[in-house]
C-alpha positions as CSV (number, residue, x, y, z in Angstrom):
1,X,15.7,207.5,104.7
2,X,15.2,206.3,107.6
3,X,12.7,202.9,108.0
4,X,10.7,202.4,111.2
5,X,8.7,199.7,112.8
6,X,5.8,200.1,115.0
7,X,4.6,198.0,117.8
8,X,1.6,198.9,120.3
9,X,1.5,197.0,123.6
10,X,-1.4,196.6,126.4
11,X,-0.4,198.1,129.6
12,X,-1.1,197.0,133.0
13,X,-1.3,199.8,135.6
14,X,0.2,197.8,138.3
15,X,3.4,197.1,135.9
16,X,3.4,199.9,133.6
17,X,7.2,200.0,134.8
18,X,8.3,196.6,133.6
19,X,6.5,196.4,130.8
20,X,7.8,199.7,129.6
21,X,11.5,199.0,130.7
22,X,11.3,195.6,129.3
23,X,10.5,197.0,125.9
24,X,12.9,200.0,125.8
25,X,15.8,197.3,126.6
26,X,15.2,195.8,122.9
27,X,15.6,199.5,121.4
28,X,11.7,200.5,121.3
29,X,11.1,204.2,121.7
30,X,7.8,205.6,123.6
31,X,5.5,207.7,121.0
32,X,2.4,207.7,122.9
33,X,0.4,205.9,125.8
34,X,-3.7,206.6,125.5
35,X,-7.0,204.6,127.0
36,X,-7.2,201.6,125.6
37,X,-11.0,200.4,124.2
38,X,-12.4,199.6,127.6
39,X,-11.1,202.8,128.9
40,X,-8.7,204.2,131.7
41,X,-8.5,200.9,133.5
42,X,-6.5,199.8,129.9
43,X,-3.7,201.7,128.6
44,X,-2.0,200.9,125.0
45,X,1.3,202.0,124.5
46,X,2.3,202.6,121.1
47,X,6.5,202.1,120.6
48,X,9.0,202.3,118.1
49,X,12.2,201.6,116.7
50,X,14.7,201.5,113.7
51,X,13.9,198.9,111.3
52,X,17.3,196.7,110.7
């Protein structure tokens, strides 16, 4: 069975890019980006990847 781990990640509209491309280099995954608690001026991105 396959083990994940999760990691979710503040994103900042002007580098949503960078941040995004920074992560996917260490082997995260995109599941989902939605408002983050002060709303659509915050994003969260919630990644994953293969636990090792």
């Amino acid at each position: 069975m396959t083990k994940w781990e999760y990691a979710t990640v503040p994103l900042l509209v002007h580098a949503t890019k960078q941040i995004l491309d920074t992560w996917g280099e260490d082997g995260w995954e995109l599941v989902q980006v939605v408002p983050g608690p002060t709303g659509s001026e915050q994003l969260v991105a919630y990644l994953k990847r293969e636990k090792q």
